[in-house]
C-alpha positions in Angstrom: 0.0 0.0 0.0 1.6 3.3 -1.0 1.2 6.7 0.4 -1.0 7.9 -3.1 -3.8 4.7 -1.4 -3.9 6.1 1.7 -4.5 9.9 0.4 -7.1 8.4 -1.9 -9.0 6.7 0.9 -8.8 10.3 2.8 -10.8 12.0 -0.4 -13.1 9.1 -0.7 -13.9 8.9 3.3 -14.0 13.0 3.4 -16.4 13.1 0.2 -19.0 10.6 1.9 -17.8 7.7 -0.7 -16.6 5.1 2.1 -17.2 5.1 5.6 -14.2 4.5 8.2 -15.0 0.7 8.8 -15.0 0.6 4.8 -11.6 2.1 4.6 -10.3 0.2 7.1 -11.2 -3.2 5.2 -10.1 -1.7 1.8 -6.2 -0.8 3.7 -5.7 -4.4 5.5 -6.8 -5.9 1.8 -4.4 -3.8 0.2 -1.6 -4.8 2.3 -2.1 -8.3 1.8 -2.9 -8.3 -1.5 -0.4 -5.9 -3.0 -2.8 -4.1 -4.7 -4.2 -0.9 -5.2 -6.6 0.4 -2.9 -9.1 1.4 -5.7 -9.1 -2.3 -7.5 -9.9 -3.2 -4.2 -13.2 -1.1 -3.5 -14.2 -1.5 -6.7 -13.8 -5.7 -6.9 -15.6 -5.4 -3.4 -18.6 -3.7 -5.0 -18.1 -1.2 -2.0 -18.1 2.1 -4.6 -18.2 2.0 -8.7 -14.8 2.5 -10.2 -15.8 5.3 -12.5 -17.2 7.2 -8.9 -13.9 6.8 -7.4 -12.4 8.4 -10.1 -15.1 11.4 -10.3 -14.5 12.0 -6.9 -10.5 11.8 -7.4 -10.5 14.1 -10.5 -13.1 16.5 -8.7 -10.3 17.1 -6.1 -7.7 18.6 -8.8 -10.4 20.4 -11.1 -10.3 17.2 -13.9 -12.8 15.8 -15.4 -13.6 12.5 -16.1 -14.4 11.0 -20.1 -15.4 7.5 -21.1 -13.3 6.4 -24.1 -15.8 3.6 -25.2 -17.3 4.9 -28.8 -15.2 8.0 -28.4 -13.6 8.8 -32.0 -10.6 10.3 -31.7 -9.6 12.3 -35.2 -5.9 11.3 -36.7 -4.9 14.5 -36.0 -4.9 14.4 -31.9 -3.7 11.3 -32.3 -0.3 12.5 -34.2 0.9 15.0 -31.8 1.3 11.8 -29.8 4.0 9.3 -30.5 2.7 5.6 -30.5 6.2 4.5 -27.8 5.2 8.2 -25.7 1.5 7.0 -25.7 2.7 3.5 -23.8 5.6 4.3 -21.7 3.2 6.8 -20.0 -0.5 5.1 -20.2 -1.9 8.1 -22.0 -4.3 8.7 -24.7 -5.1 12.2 -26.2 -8.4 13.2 -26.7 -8.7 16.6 -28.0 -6.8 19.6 -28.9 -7.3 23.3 -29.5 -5.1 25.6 -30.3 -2.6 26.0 -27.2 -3.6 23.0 -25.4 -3.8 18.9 -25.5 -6.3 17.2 -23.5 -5.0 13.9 -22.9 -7.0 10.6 -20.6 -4.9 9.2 -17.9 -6.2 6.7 -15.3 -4.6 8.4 -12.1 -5.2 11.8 -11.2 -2.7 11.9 -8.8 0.3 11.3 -11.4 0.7 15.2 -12.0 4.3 13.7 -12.5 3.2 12.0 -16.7 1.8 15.9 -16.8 4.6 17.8 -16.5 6.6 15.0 -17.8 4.6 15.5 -21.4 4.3 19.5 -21.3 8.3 18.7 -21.5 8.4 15.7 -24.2 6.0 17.7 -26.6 6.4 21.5 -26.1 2.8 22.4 -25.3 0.4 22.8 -22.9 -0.8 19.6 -22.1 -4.2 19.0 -19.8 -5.5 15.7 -18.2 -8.8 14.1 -18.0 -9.7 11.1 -16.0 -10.7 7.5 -17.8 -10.6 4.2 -16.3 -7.8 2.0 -16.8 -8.8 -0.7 -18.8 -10.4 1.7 -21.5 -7.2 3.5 -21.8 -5.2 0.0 -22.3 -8.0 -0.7 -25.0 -7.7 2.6 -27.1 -3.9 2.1 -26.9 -4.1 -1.3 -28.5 -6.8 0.5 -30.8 -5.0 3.4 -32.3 -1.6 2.2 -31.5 -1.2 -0.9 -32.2 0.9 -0.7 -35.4 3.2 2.1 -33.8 6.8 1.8 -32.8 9.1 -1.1 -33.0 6.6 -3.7 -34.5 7.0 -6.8 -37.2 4.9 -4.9 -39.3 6.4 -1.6 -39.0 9.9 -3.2 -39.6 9.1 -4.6 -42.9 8.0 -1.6 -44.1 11.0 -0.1 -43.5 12.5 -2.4 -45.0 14.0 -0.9 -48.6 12.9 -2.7 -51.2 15.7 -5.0 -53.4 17.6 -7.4 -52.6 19.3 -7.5 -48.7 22.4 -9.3 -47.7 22.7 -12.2 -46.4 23.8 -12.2 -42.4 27.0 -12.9 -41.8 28.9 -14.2 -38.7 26.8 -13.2 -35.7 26.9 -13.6 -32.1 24.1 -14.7 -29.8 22.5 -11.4 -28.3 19.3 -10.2 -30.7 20.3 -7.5 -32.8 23.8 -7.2 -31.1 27.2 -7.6 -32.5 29.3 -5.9 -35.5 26.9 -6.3 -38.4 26.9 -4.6 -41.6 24.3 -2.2 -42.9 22.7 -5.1 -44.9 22.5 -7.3 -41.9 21.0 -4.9 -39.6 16.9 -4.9 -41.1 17.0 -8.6 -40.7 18.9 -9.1 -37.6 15.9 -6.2 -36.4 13.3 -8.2 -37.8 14.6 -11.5 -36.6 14.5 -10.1 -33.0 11.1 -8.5 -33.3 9.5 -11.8 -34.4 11.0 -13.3 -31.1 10.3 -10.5 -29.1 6.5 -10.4 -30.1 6.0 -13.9 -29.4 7.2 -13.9 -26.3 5.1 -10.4 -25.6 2.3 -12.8 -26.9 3.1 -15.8 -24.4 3.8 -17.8 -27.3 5.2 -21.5 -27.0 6.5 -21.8 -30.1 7.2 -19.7 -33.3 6.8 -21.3 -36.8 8.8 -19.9 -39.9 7.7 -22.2 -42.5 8.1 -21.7 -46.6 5.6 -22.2 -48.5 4.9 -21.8 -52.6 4.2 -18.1 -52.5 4.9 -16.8 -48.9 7.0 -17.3 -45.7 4.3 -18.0 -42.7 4.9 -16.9 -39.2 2.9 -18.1 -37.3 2.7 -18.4 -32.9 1.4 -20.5 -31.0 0.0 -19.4 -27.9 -2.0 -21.7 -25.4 -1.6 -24.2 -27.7 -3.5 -23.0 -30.7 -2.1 -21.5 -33.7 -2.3 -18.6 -34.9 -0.6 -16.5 -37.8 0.8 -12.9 -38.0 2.1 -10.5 -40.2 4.5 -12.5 -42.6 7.6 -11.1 -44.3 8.2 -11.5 -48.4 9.1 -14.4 -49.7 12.6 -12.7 -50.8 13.4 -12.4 -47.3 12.7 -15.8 -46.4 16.4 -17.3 -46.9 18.2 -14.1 -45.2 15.7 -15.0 -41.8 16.4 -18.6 -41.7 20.1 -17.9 -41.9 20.0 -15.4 -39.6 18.2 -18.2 -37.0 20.6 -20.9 -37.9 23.5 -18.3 -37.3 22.2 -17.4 -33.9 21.2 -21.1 -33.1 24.9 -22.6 -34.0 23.5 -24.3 -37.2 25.6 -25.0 -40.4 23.9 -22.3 -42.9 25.5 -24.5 -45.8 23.7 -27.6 -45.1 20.3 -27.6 -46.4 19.4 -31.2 -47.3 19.5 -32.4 -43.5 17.4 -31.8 -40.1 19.2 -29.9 -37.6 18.8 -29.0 -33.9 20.6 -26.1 -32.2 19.9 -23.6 -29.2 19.6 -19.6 -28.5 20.1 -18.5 -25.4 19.0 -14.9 -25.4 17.5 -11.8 -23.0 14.5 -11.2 -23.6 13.0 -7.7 -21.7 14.8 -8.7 -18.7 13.9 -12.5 -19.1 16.5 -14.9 -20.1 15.2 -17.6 -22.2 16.1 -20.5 -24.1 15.1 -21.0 -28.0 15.3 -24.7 -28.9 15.6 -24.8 -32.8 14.5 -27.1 -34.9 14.9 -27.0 -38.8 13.6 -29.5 -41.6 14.1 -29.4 -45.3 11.0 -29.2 -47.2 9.9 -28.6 -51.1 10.2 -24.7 -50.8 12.8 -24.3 -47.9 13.8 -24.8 -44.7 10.7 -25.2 -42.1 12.0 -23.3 -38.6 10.0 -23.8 -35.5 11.9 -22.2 -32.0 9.9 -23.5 -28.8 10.4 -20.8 -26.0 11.6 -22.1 -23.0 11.2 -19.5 -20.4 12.3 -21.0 -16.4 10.2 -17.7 -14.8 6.7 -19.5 -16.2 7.4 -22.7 -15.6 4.9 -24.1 -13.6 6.4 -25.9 -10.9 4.0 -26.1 -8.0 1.8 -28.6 -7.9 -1.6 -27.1 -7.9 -0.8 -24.8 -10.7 -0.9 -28.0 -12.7 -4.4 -27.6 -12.5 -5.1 -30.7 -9.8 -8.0 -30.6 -7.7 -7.4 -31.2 -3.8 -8.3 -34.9 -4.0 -6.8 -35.8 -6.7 -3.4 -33.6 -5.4 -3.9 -35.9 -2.2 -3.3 -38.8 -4.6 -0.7 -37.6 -6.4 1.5 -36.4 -3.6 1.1 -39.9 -1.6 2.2 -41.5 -4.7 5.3 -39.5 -5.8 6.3 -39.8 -2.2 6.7 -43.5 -2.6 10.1 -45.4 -2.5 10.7 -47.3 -5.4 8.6 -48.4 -8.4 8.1 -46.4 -11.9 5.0 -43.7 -12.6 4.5 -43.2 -16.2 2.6 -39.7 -17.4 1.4 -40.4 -20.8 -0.3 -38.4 -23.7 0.5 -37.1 -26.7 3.3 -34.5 -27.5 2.6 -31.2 -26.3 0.2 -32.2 -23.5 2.5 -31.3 -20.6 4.3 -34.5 -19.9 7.8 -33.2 -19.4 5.9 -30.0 -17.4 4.4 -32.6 -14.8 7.7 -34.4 -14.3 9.4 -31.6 -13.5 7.1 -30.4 -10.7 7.0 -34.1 -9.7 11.1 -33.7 -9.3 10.7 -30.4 -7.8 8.2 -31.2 -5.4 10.7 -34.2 -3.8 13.4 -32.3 -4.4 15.6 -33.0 -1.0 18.8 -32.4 0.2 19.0 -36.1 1.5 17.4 -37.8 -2.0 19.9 -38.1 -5.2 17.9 -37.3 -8.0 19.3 -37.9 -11.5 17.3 -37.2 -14.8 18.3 -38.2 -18.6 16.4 -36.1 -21.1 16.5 -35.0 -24.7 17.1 -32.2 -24.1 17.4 -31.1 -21.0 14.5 -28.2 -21.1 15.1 -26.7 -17.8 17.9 -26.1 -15.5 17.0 -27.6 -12.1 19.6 -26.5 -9.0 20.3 -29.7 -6.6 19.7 -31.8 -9.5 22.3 -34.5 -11.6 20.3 -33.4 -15.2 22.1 -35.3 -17.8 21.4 -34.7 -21.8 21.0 -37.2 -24.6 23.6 -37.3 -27.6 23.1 -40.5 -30.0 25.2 -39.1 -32.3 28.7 -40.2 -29.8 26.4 -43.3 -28.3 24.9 -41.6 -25.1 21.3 -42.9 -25.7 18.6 -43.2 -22.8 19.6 -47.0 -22.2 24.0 -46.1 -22.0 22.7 -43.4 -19.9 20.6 -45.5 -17.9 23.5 -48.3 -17.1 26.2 -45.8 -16.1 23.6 -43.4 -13.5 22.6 -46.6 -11.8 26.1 -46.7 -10.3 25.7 -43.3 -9.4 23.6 -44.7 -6.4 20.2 -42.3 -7.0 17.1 -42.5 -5.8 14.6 -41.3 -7.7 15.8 -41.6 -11.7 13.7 -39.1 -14.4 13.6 -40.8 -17.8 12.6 -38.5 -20.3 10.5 -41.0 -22.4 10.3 -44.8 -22.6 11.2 -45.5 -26.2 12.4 -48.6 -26.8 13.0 -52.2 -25.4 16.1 -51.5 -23.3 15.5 -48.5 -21.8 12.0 -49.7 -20.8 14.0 -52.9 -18.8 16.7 -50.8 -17.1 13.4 -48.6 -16.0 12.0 -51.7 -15.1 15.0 -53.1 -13.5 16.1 -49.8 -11.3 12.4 -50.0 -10.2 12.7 -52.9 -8.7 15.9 -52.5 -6.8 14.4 -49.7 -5.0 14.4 -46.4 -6.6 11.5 -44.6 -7.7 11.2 -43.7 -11.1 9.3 -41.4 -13.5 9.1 -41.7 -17.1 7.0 -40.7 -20.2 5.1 -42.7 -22.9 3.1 -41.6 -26.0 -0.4 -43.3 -25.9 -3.7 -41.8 -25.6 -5.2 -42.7 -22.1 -3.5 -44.2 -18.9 -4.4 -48.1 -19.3 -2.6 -48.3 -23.0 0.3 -47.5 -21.4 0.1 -50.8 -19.8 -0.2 -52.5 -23.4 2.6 -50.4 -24.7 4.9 -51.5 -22.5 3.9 -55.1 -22.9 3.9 -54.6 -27.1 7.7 -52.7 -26.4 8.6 -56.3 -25.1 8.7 -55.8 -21.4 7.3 -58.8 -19.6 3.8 -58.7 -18.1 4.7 -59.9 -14.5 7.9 -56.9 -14.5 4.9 -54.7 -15.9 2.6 -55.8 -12.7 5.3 -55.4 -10.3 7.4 -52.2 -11.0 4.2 -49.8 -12.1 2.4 -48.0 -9.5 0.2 -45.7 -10.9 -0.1 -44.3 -15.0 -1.4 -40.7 -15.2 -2.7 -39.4 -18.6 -3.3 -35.8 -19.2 -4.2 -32.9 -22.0 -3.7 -29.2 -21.2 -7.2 -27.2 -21.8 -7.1 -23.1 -21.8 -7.9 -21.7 -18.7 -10.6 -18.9 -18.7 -9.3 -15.2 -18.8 -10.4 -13.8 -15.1 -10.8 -10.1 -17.0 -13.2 -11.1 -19.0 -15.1 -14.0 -17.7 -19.3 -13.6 -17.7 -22.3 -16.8 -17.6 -24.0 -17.8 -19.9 -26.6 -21.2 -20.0 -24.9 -24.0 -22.2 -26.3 -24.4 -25.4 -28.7 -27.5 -27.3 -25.9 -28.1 -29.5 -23.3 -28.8 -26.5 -25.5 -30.6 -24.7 -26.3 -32.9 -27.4 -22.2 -33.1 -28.1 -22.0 -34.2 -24.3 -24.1 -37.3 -24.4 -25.1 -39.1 -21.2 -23.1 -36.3 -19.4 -25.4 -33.5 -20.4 -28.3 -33.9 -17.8 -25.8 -32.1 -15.0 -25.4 -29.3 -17.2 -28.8 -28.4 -18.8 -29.4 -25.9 -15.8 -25.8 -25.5 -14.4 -24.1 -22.0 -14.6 -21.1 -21.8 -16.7 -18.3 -19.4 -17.7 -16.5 -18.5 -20.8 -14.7 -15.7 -21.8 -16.0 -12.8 -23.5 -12.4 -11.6 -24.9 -10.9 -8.4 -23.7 -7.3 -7.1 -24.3 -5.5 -9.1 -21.6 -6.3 -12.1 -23.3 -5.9 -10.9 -27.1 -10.2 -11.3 -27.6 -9.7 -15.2 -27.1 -11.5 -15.3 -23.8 -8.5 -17.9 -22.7 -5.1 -16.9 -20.8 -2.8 -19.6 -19.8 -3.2 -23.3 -20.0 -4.0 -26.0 -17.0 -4.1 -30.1 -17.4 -6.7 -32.1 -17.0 -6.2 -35.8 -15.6 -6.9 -39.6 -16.0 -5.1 -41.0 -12.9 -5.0 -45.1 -13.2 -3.6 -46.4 -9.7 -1.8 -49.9 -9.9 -3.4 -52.6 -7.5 -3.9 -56.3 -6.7 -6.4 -56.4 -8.8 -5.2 -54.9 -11.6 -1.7 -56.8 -11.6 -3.7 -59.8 -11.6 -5.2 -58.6 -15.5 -1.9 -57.2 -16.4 -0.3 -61.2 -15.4 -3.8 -62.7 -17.9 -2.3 -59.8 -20.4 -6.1 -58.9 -20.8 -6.7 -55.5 -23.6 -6.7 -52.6 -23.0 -10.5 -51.9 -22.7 -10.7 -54.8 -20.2 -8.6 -52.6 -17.8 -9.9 -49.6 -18.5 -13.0 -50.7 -17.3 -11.9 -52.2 -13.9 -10.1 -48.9 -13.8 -13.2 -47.2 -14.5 -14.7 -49.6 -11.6 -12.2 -48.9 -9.2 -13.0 -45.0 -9.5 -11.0 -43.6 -11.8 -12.2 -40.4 -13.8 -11.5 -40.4 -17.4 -10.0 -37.0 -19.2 -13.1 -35.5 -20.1 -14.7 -36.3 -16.4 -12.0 -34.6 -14.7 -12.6 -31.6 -17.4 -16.3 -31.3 -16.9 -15.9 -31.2 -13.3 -13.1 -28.0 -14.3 -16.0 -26.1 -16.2 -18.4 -26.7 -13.1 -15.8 -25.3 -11.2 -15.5 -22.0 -14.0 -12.1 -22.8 -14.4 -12.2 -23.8 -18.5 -15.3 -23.7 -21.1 -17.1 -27.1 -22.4 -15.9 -26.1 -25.8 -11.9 -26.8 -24.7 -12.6 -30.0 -22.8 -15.0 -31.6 -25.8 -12.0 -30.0 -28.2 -9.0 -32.2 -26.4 -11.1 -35.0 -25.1 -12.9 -35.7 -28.4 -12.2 -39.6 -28.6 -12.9 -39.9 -25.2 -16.2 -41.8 -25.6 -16.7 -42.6 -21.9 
């Protein structure tokens, strides 16, 4: 709570607003929620927003404005510059002839006032808007200002540019040539826009008359502004350069790394390129440590469910498998599995390909077939490293799936991945791999499958009654939601008019008992064990999801989208 909060609850207590008690409740939230003291009356229903601000702007002669349906001509709108406009939170309004009127959210900041009578030479006055319509009109008449994809290629001259040459690591850094420098610009505004965007993954792919970029953000993809097709072999250079990549060789796949800064964020770019008929196909998944979700209920477990999951992690030997297809979260779940037991009396060893995040008080050793270290040599050496717990980053073949076997059974606890599309195949997969069904009974202690779903964006989230056509899509599932309330999102600016920020999993969690090891030894199919699973209580995906949108935490559209062949 600042010293600004606690003058604003003087004006609104002294203007008849808030009562004491009122102000009171609104300072003690403040302090523990780190939050403004106006977000908190107005969240609280205590006093509308847009009378907090009347009474706020009333006590320095402002007025207030509402920018929804304003139209603000071109002209007010160029005396401001688009990066001026967003370092300071501003939007002008109107102008006459000696003075700009200009909507800022806090009437106390008499500081961005004098700060823009300086910046651009003229009398400059403020009126009083609410915050999240200023951050709307921004987007809205600024969104194509400033240091932008789309700006940069149209600065681009047109002809032909230079290919990059020898480069170092730091976007747009480094001694570069005047040909270089538009496409060493452009290459670090694509990256810096995705990761702006809370992209995952950036695609640069060729194709017969353009050179897609496209994001992907909370797992669906979308496309943005695309340079030419004549730029399209001095940008994939440019990325191979940066990721250590031969630029010569074309005709082969090849994998490389950026490690880069990113508006105070240090990130890894794992780069992956593929020949194709009209170029090299890039995609660079963004590996950012700071969003990593490492705590256990920001997986997106409910409390029972967490119950399980902890008792089983916490277990001393024996192999849990999280399965599902790529994408859905896998490696995500292990690692807050590894963090969660992570110990100062436990050795905990992991093999992956590659290793996606640096984890301190951890033995994290990388993959390289190409000089022999596969999963299974990796496997045999750790083993005398005397863990105990061993992270495997997938089950692939044969022998690494006995040594995983094997370790398991000599008491360490182990946690692997597999690729099948619910938590009893996994069982199967293992048997089909060529691991026998009584080491499959004996070593396995539970087998979680799981698919990310978006999470709802909390700016923008309303109710609305589901519709015939969901209902019908929901099948014997649809009589608990004909008259339940639901959520979506109605899009907003936070959330880029999706109505969906961030991801969470959903979970099929298949625990291993007498019962079942007595199928798994009569090598019974998979739908035979899905149904004693099913028996012994465990909730498919798309249960576990529809009990998320009851909760308003994701919308029936994401859980029928990911759990389609679910027929449960």
């Amino acid at each position: 709570m600042t010293a600004n909060d606690e003058y604003i609850l003087e004006i609104l207590e002294s203007v008849g607003l808030i009562n004491r008690d009122q102000a009171s409740q609104a300072r003690t939230a403040a302090q523990q929620e780190d939050k403004g003291v106006i977000d908190i009356l107005a969240r609280s229903g205590v006093v509308a927003r847009m009378d907090i601000l009347k009474a706020l702007a009333g006590q320095f002669g402002m007025d207030t404005i509402s920018l929804t349906g304003l139209d603000i001509p071109q002209e007010v709108l160029d005396m401001v510059p688009g990066e001026v406009a967003r370092r300071y939170k501003i939007v002008p309004v109107f102008r006459n002839e000696s003075t700009l009127t200009v909507a800022l959210s806090d009437p106390l900041d008499v500081e961005t006032l004098d700060s823009l009578r300086y910046i651009l030479k003229c009398n400059v006055e403020g009126v009083v808007a609410p915050a999240d319509e200023i951050e709307i009109a921004l987007t809205h008449y600024y969104a194509h200002s400033g240091a932008t994809v789309e700006s940069m290629l149209e600065e681009i001259t047109e002809g032909t540019v230079a290919m990059p040459t020898g480069l170092g690591q730091d976007l747009a850094d480094g001694e570069v040539t005047e040909a270089d420098a538009p496409i060493i610009k452009l290459v670090s505004l694509i990256i810096i826009e995705a990761v702006k965007s809370r992209a995952s993954d950036i695609h640069l792919e060729p194709l017969p008359k353009k050179f897609r970029v496209r994001y992907r953000v909370d797992g669906v993809m979308s496309e943005v502004e695309s340079p030419p097709k004549r730029l399209q072999s001095a940008i994939i250079s440019r990325v191979k350069i940066m990721a250590n990549m031969s630029i010569a060789e074309k005709r082969l796949p090849q994998d490389g790394r950026i490690q880069i800064n990113v508006m105070g964020r240090d990130l890894d770019l794992r780069v992956s390129s593929i020949p194709s008929n009209h170029g090299e196909s890039i995609v660079m998944r963004i590996l950012d440590k700071q969003s990593l979700m490492l705590g256990l209920p920001k997986l997106g477990f409910f409390s029972d469910d967490q119950q399980t999951f902890e008792r089983l992690i916490g277990l001393p030997d024996g192999i849990l498998l999280v399965t599902g297809p790529t994408g859905s979260g896998k490696t995500t779940t292990l690692y807050a599995c590894i963090n969660y037991i992570n110990r100062p009396d436990r050795k905990i060893i992991t093999v992956e390909e590659p290793v996606e995040y640096q984890m301190s008080g951890i033995n994290q050793v990388q993959v390289r077939t190409d000089i022999g270290l596969t999963f299974a040599a990796a496997l045999r050496s750790i083993l005398r490293q005397a863990p105990n717990i061993i992270m495997i980053g997938e089950i692939r073949d044969f022998e690494t799936a006995e040594i995983a076997v094997n370790a398991s059974l000599t008491g360490h606890l182990v946690f692997s991945t597999l690729h099948t599309n619910d938590a009893p195949s996994a069982i199967i997969r293992l048997i089909d791999i060529g691991v026998k069904p009584f080491l499959v009974a004996s070593s396995t202690r539970a087998i979680i499958a799981q698919r990310l779903v978006r999470r709802i964006c909390e700016k923008c989230k309303e109710e609305y009654k589901a519709s015939d056509a969901e209902l019908r899509l929901l099948g014997p599932a649809a009589q608990q939601f004909s008259q339940a309330q639901l959520y979506r999102g109605k899009g907003c600016n936070d959330c880029s008019l999706t109505g969906y920020r961030s991801r969470m999993g959903i979970f099929e969690m298949f625990t291993i008992n007498d019962e079942v090891r007595h199928l798994i030894y009569e090598r019974v199919s998979a739908t035979e064990l899905r149904s004693k699973a099913r028996s012994l209580g465990m909730r498919t995906l798309r249960e576990d999801g529809l009990r998320k949108v009851i909760a308003g935490a994701t919308t029936l559209q994401e859980v029928l989208r990911v759990t389609m062949g679910d027929v449960d």
